[in-house]
VMD Tcl script that draws the C-alpha trace (Angstrom):
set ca {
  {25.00 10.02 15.13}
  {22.72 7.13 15.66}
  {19.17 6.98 14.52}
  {16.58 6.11 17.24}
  {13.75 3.36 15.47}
  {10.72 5.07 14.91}
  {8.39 3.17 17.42}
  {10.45 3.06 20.28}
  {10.26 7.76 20.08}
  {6.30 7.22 19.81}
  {5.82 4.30 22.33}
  {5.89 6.66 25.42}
  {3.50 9.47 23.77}
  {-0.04 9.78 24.78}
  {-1.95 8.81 22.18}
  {-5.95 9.87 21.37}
  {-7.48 6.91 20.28}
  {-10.05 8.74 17.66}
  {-7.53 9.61 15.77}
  {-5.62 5.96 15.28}
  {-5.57 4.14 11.97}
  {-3.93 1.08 10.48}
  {-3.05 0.02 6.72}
  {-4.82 -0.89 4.59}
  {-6.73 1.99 4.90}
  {-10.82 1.15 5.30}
  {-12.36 1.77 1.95}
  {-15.56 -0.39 0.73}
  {-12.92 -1.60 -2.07}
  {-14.94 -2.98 -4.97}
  {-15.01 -6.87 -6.19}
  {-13.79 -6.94 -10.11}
  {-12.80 -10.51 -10.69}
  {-15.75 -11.66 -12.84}
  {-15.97 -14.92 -14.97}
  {-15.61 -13.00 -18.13}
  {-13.12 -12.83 -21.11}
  {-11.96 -9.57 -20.42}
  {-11.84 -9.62 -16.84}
  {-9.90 -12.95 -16.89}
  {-7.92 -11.50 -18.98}
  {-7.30 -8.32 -17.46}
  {-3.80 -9.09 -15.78}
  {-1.84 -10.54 -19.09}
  {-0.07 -8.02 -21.06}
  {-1.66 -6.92 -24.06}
  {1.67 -7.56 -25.78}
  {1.26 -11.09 -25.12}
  {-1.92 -11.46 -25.82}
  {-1.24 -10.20 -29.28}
  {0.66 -12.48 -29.96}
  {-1.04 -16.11 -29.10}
  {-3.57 -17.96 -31.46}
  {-7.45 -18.33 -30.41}
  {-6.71 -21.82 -29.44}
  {-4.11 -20.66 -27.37}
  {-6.10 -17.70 -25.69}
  {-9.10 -20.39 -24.78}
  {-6.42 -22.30 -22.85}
  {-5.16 -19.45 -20.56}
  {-9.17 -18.64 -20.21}
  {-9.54 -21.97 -18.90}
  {-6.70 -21.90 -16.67}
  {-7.61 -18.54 -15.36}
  {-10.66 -19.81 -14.49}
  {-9.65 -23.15 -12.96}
  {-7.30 -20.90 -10.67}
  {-9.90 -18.58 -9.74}
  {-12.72 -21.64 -8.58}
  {-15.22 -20.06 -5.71}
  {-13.26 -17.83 -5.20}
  {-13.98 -15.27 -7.73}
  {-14.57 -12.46 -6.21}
  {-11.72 -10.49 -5.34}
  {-11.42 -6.87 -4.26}
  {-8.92 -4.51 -5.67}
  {-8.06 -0.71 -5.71}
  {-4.32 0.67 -6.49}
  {-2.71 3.57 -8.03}
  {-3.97 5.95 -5.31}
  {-3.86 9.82 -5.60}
  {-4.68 12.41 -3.56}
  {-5.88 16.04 -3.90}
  {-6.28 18.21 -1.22}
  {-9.52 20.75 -2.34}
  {-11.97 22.90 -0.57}
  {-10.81 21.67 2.58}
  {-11.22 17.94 2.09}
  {-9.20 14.99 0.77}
  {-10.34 13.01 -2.38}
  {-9.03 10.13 -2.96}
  {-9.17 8.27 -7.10}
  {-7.63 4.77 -6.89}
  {-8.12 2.30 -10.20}
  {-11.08 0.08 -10.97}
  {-13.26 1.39 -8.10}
  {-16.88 2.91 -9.58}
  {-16.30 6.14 -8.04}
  {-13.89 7.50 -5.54}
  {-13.79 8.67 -1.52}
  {-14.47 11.77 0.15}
  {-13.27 12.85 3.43}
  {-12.27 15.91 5.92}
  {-9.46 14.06 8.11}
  {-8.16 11.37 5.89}
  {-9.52 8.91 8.35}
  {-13.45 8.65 8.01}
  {-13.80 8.01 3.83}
  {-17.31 8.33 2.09}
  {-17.47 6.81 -1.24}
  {-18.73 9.17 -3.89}
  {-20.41 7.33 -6.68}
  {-19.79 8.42 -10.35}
  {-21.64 7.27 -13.55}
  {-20.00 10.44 -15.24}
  {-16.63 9.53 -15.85}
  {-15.26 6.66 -17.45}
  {-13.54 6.15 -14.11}
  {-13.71 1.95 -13.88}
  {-10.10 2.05 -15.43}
  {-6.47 2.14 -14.32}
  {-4.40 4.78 -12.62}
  {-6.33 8.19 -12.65}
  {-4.83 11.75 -12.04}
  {-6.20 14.72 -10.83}
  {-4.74 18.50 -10.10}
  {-6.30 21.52 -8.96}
  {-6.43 24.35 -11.96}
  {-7.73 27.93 -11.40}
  {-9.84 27.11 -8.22}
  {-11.21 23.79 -10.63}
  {-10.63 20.04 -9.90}
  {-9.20 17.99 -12.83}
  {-9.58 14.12 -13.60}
  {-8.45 12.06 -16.39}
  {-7.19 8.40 -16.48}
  {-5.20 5.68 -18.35}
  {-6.05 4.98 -22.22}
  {-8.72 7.55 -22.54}
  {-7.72 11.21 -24.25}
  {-10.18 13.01 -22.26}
  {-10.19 15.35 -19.58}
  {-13.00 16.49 -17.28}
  {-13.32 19.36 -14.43}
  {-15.80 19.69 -12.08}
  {-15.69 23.06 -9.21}
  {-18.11 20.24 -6.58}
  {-16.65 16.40 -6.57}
  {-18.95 16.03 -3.68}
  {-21.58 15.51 -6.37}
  {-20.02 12.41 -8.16}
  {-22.69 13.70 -11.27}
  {-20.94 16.99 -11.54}
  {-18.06 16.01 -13.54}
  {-18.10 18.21 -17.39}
  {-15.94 17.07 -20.35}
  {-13.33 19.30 -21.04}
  {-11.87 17.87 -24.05}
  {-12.00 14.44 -25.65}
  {-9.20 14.83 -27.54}
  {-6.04 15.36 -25.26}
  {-3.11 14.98 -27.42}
  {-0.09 12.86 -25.86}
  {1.89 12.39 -29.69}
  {1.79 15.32 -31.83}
  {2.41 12.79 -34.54}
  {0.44 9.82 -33.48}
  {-2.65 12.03 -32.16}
  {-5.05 8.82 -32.00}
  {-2.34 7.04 -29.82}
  {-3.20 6.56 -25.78}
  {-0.96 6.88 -22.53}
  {-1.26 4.43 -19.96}
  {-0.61 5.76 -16.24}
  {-1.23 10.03 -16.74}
  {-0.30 12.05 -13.80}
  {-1.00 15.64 -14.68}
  {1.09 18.66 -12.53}
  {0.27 22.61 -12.36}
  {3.47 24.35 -12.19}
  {3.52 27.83 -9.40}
  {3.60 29.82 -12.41}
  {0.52 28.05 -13.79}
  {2.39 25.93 -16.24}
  {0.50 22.39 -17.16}
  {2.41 19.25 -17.60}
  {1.42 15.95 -18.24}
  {3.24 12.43 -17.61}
  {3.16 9.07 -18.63}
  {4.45 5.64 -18.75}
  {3.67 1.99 -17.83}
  {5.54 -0.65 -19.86}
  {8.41 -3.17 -19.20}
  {9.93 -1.82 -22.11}
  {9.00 2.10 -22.97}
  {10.04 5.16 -21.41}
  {8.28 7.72 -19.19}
  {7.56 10.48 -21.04}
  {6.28 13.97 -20.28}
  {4.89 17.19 -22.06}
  {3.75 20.88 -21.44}
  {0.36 21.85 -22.17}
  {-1.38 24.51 -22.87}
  {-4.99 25.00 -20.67}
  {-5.37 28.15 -23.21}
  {-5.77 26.00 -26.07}
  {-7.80 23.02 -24.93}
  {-4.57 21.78 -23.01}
  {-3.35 21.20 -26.66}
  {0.49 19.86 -26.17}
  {3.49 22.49 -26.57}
  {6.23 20.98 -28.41}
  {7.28 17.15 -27.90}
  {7.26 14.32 -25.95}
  {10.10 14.64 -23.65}
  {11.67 10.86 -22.34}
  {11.89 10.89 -18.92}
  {13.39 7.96 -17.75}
  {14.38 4.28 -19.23}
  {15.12 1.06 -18.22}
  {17.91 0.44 -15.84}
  {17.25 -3.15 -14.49}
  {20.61 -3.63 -15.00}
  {22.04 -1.14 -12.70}
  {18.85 -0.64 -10.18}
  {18.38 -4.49 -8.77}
  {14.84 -2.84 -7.77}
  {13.23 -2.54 -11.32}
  {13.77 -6.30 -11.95}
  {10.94 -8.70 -11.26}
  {10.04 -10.91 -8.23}
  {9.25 -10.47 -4.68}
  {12.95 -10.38 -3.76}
  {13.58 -8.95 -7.68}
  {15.09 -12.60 -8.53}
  {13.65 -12.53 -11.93}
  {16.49 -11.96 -14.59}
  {13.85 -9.50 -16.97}
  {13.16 -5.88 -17.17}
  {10.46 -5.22 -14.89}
  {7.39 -2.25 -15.42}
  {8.35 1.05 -15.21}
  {4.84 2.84 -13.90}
  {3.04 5.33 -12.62}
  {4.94 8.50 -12.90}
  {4.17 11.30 -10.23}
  {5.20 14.78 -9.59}
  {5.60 17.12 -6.93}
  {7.92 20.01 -6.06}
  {9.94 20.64 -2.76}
  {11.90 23.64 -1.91}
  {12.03 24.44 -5.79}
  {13.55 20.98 -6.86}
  {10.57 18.82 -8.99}
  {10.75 15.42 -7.19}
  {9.57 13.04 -10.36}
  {9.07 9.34 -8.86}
  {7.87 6.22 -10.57}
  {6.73 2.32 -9.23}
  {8.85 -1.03 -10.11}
  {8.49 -3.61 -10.85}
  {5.38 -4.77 -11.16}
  {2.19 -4.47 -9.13}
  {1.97 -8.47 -8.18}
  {5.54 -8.59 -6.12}
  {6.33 -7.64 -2.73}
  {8.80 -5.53 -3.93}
  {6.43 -3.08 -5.49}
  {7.89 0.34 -4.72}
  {8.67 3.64 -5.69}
  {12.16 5.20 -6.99}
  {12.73 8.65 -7.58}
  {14.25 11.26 -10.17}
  {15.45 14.84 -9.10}
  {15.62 18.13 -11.50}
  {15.66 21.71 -11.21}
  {12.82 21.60 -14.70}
  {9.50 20.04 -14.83}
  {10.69 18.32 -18.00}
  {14.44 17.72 -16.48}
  {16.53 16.85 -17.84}
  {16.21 13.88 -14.21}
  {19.24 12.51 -12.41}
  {18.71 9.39 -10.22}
  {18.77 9.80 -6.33}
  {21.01 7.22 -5.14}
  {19.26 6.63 -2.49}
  {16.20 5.35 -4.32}
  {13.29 3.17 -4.38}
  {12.44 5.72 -1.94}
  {8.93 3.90 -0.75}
  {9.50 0.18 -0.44}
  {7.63 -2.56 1.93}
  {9.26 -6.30 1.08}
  {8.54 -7.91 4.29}
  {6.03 -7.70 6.86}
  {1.96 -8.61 7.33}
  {0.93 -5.89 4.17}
  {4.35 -6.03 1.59}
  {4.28 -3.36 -1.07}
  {4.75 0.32 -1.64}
  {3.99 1.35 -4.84}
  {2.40 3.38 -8.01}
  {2.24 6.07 -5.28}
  {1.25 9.84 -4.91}
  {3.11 12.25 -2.66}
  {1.08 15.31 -0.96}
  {0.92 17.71 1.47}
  {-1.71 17.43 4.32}
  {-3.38 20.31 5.69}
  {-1.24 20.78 8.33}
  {2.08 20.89 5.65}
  {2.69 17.49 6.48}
  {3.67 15.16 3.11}
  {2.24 11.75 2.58}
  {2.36 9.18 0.14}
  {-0.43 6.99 -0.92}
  {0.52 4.15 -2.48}
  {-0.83 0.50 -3.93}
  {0.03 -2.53 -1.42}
  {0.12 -5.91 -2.69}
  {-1.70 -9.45 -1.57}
  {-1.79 -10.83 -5.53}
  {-3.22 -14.06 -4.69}
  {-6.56 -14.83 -6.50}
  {-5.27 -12.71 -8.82}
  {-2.11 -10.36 -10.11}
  {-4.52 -7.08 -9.73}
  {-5.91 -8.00 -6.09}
  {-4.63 -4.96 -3.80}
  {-5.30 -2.44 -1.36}
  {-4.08 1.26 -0.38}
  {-1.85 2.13 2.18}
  {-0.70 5.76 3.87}
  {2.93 6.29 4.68}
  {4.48 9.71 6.04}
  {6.94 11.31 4.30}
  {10.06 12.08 5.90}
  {12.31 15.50 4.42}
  {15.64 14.92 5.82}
  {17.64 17.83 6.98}
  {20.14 16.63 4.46}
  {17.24 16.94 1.62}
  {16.53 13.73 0.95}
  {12.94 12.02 0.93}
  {11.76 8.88 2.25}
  {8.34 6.93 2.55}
  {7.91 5.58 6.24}
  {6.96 2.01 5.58}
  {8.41 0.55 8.53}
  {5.54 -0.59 11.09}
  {3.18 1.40 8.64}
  {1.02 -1.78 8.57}
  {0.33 -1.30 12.82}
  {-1.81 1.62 14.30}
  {-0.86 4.81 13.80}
  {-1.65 8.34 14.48}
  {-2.77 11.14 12.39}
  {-1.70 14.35 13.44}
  {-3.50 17.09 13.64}
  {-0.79 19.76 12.83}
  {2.59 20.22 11.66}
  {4.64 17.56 12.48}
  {8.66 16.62 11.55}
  {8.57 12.84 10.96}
  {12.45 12.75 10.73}
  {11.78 13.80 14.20}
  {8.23 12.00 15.60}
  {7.03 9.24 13.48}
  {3.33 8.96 13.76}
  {3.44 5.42 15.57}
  {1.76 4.23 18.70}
  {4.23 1.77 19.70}
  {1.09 -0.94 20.28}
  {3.00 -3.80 18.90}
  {1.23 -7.10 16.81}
  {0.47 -9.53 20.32}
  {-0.78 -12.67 17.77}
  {1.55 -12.87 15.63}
  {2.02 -17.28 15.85}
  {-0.38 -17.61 18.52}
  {-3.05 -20.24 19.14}
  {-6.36 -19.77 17.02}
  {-9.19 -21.74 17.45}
  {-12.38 -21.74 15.52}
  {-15.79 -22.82 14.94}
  {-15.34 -24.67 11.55}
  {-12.48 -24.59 9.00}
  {-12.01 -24.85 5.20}
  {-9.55 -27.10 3.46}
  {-6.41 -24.82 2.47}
  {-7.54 -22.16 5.02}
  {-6.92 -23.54 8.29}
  {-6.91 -21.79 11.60}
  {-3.51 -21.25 11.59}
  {-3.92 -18.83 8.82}
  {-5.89 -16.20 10.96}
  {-2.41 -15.34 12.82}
  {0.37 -16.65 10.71}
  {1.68 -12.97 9.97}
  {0.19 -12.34 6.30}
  {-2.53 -11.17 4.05}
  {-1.44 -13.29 1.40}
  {-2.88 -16.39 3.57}
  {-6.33 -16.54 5.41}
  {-8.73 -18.72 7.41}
  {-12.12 -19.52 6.56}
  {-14.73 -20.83 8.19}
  {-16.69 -23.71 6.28}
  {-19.76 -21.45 6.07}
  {-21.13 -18.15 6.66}
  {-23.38 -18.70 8.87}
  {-24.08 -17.16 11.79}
  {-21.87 -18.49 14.67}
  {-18.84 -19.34 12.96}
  {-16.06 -17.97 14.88}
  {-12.48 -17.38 15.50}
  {-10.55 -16.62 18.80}
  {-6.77 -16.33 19.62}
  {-5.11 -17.36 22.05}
  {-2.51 -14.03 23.17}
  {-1.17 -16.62 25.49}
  {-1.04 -14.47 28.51}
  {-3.07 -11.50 29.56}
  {-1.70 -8.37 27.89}
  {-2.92 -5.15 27.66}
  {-5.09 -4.67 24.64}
  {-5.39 -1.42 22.75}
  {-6.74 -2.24 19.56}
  {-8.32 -5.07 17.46}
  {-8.30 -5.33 13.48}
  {-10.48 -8.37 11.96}
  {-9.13 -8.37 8.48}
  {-12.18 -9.99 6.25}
  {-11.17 -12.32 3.56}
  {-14.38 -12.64 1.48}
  {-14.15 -16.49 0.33}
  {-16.61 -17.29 -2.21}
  {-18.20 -14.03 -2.64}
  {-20.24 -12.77 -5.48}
  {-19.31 -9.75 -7.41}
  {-20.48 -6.45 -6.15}
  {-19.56 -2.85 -6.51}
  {-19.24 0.00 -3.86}
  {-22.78 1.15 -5.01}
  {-24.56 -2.18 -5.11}
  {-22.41 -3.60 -2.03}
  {-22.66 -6.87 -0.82}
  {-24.12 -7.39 2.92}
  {-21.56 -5.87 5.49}
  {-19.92 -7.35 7.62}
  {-22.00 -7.83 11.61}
  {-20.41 -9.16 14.04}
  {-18.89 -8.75 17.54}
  {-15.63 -8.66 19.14}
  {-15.27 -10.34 22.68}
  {-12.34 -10.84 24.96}
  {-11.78 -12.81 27.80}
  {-9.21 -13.37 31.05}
  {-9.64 -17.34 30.96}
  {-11.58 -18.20 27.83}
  {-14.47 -18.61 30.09}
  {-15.90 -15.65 30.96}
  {-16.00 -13.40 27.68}
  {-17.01 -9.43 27.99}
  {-18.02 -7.63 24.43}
  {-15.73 -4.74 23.32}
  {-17.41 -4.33 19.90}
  {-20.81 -4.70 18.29}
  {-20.86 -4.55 14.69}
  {-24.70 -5.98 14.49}
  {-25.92 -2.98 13.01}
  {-23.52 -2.45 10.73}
  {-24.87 -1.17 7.65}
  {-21.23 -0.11 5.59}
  {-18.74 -2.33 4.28}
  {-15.65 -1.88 6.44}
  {-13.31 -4.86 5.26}
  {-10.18 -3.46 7.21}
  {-11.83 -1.32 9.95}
  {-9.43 -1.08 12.87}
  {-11.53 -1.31 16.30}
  {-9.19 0.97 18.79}
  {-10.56 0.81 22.74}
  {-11.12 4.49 24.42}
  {-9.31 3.15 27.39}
  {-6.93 -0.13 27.12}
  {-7.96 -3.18 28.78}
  {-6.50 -7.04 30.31}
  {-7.39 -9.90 28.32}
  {-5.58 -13.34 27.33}
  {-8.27 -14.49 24.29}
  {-9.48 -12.16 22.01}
  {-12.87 -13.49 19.59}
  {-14.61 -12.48 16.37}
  {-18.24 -14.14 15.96}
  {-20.23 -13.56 12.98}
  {-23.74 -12.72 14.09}
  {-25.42 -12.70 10.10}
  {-25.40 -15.09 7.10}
  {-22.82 -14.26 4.16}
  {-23.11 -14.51 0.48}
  {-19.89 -16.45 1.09}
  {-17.85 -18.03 4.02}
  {-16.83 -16.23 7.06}
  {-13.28 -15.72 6.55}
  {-10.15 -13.53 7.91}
  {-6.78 -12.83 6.55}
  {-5.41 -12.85 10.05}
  {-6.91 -11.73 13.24}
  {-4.76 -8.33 14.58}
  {-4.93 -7.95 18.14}
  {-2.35 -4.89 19.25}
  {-1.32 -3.37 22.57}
  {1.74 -4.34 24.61}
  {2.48 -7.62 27.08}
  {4.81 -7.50 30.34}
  {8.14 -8.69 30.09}
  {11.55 -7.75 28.62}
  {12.32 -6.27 25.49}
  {14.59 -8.43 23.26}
  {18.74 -8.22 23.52}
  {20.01 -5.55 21.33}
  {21.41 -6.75 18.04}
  {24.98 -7.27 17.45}
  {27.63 -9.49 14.93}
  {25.90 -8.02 11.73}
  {27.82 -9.23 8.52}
  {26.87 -8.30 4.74}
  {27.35 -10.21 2.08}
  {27.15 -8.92 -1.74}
  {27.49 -11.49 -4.06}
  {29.14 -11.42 -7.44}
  {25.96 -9.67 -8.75}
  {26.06 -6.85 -6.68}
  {22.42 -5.72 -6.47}
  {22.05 -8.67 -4.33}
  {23.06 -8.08 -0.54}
  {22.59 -10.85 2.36}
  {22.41 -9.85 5.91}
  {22.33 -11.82 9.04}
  {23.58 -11.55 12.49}
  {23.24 -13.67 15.57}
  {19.71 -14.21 16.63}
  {18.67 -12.19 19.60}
  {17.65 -13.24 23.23}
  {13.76 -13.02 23.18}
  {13.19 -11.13 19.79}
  {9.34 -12.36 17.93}
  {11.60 -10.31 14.65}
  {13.57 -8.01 13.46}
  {13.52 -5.07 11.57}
  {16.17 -4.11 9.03}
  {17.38 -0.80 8.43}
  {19.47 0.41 5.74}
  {19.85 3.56 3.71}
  {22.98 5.13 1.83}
  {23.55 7.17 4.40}
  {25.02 5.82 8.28}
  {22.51 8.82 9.88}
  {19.30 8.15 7.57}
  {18.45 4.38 7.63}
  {14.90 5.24 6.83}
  {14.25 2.48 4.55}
  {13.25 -1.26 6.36}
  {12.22 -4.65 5.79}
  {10.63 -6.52 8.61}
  {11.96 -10.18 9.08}
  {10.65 -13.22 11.36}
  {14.62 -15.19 11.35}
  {18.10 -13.44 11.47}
  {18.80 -13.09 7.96}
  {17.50 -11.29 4.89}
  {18.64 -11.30 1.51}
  {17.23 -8.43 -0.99}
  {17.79 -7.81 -4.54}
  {16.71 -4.01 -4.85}
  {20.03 -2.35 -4.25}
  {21.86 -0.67 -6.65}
  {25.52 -1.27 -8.75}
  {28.47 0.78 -7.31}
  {26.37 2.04 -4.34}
  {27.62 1.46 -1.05}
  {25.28 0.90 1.71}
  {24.69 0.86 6.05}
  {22.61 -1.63 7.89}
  {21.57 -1.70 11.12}
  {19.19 -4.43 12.64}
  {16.62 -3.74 15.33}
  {14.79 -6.54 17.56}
  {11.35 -6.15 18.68}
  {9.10 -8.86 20.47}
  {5.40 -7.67 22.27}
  {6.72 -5.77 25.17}
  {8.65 -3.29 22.39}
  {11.53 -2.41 20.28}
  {15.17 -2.60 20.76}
  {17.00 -0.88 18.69}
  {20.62 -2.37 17.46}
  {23.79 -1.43 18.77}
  {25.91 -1.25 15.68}
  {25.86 -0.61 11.93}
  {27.42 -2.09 9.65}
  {29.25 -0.56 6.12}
  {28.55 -2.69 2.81}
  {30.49 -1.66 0.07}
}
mol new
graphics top color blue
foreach p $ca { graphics top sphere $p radius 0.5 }
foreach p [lrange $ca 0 end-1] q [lrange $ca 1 end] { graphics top cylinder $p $q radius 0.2 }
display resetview
């Protein structure tokens, strides 16, 4: 049985433009990088920092500020969840001032909230008798609240939420709390490159006191899972973090799935345990990391959340990674969940990071992946501009990356950037990623001055038409994808900045998507895998294909669910997140701007 790719089933559908969205989601995400101690500081381990002499910590102050320059102020929000209640979705990332609102999980309003103690790391919530629950990382207290429209509504419930019967002053770092269908209350924990995730019962009765022990979860097993080792392609011979344990159930099995191996690395994903008890005892899935994004324009996949939709559709929600002005500098990204026939589960991270569709009722995506086939058309094209900034040339705008941007040499009105498609194509949708170089520090509640600007395209670079006016804008939409209510012809496509900036007019890269005539690539063929002598390491490459842009790598432990991709620019990828004794299929698709095609063979590593 051979697996169709994704795209090429949802390239043909019709597709209603007001309900498209792209990753990162939109979200006014707040600027925490300040020039103080403990926010320079807020990316080393504390273990570390234990450990060095004053003289020592003024150095790494020093270089932390020497690396951070102008360009200070730097946006972050990660360890997403979700709850579904009174018929809208909230969303609590880290570090954020308050948390989003909304009834479709496309348009997000940001709820402010002075109540909680919510400007820390890696909250949980969970719906208990008809009330919503919050608590968060290093902070024994737990508040409720019955209307989180009202971000002043939020009660204590206790301040005193026992995680160590025999340690009761001692914190958890990365809670995720779980209500049982028999009404059962269990918390979780865990974020350390060398503890366990734990977990407990508790008892809502008695203040959610604890009932018996800490129960470990899972451990370290860098040495068997190449995933939980450090580095963007896990290179790094070190345990990595074990994080941000989450729960959920699924046809009576509790699904309990944490993030490795560290929040800075593309590959940042999520692995998952499997037991027929909230407390387990948990056996691996081989399949596992189960959400993972090493390659492509947005790379990461992890410290996620899996839940339902209203339609009975599952999601995850999950941190994505760009990590360059700073470890902790990230966005949040939606990816369906697939439940295979064969009951396995899978994040869909492959084109995740292009428009997609929301559905508005039940929908299979083992069957119909939510993609609109609209493929990337500037990926390498020409980009011209109005002014540029030493380090963040032109180039940058289209080179394929968040990590990298342009910038303009000011912000004032004017500045510009246009790309050059290189032919006419048809144009579907336009995403100006903004890059904020040397801006201030704001918050979602005291933003900074949105974005305004326009959006022109042009036949000939001559005679330019306006799609988009953003000169009003009075929101800060960083990410906001700008999708056409009927698709149009146009060769250059042009951002202009029409008010001054705090900082420089700048743009992570430029996103123009929709389709272009001409052939699809030549199907893939002549794959050969290579595991070396250590054998979480596995190097693919095949002959490069007749008119492919890239190529998308599939793989999965089983030939009829390669679910899980990385996305690749040459004919070769080498990945270090595989695990010892597991055997594994590959299969290599080849897409270019007229489509997908998907490969004609797979190939068995053993």
């Amino acid at each position: 049985m051979w697996l169709v790719p994704l795209a090429v089933v949802s390239c043909g559908r019709p597709v209603n433009p007001q309900r498209v969205v792209a990753n990162p989601i939109d979200l006014n995400y707040a600027f925490h990088v300040e020039d103080t101690e403990e926010s320079l500081l807020s990316s080393v381990p504390e273990e570390y920092l234990s450990q060095v002499t004053p003289e020592q910590k003024g150095q790494m102050i020093a270089m932390l500020r020497a690396r951070l320059g102008g360009e200070s102020g730097t946006r972050e929000a990660a360890d997403p969840v979700v709850q579904l209640y009174d018929d809208r979705y909230y969303l609590f990332p880290s570090k954020s001032k308050g948390y989003w609102s909304s009834p479709d999980m496309q348009h997000w309003d940001y709820v402010p909230c002075q109540k909680l103690p919510i400007d820390l790391y890696a909250p949980t919530v969970m719906v208990y008798e008809g009330e919503l629950y919050w608590m968060v990382s290093d902070i024994n207290e737990l508040y409720k609240t019955t209307d989180p429209e009202d971000g002043e509504s939020w009660e204590l419930v206790t301040d005193h939420l026992v995680l160590y019967p025999d340690q009761p002053e001692k914190t958890g770092h990365d809670p995720d709390l779980f209500v049982d269908d028999d009404g059962k209350v269990y918390l979780y924990w865990g974020c350390s490159n060398v503890d366990v995730i734990s977990g407990i019962q508790l008892d809502p009765d008695d203040c959610f006191a604890p009932v018996g022990k800490e129960v470990v979860l899972i451990t370290h097993r860098e040495k068997e899972f190449g995933w939980e080792q450090p580095g963007d392609k896990n290179e790094m011979a070190a345990p990595g973090y074990n994080e941000g344990p989450n729960i959920f159930k699924h046809e009576g099995k509790y699904y309990l799935h944490y993030a490795a191996p560290g929040t800075q690395y593309d590959s940042y994903g999520d692995g998952l345990y499997v037991s027929g008890s909230p407390l387990g005892p948990f056996e691996h899935v081989e399949y596992s990391p189960v959400s993972v994004k090493p390659g492509g324009w947005m790379t990461g996949a992890g410290h996620g959340d899996t839940f339902l939709d209203k339609y009975g559709n599952w999601w995850h929600v999950a941190s994505t990674v760009i990590s360059q002005r700073m470890n902790f500098e990230r966005r949040i990204g939606f990816f369906p969940m697939v439940m295979s026939p064969k009951g396995h589960i899978y994040a869909l991270t492959e084109w995740s990071d292009y428009p997609y569709v929301l559905p508005d009722g039940p929908q299979d995506f083992s069957v119909k992946a939510p993609w609109t086939g609209w493929m990337d058309l500037s990926i390498h094209k020409t980009v011209t501009v109005s002014s540029e900034l030493e380090g963040h040339e032109a180039s940058k705008a289209a080179d394929n990356s968040i990590k990298t941007w342009w910038s303009a040499a000011t912000g004032d009105p004017g500045e510009w950037a246009c790309v050059d498609l290189g032919k006419i194509c048809r144009v579907n949708a336009v995403q100006p990623n903004f890059a904020d170089q040397d801006f201030g520090f704001y918050s979602p509640e005291h933003p900074q001055t949105p974005y305004r600007y326009k959006v022109e395209v042009s036949r000939d670079g001559k005679a330019w038409r306006e799609v988009f006016d953003r000169s009003d804008a009075s929101k800060d939409n960083p990410h906001e994808l700008l999708v056409l209510p009927k698709a149009l012809k146009a060769r250059y496509v042009r951002v202009l900045n029409l008010e001054r900036l705090t900082g420089r007019f700048s743009v992570f890269d430029l996103r123009v998507f929709g389709l272009a005539s001409g052939r699809k690539p030549e199907a893939v063929t002549g794959l050969s895998a290579e595991r070396g002598e250590d054998s979480r390491r596995i190097r693919v490459s095949w002959p490069a294909s007749d008119g492919a842009q890239g190529y998308v790598l599939r793989w999965g432990t089983d030939p009829d669910e390669l679910y899980l991709t990385c996305q690749s620019e040459t004919p070769e990828v080498e990945l270090g997140l595989f695990s010892v004794g597991q055997s594994y299929c590959f299969r290599v698709d080849a897409f270019n701007e007229c489509g997908v095609t998907p490969g004609k063979e797979q190939i068995l590593c053993e």
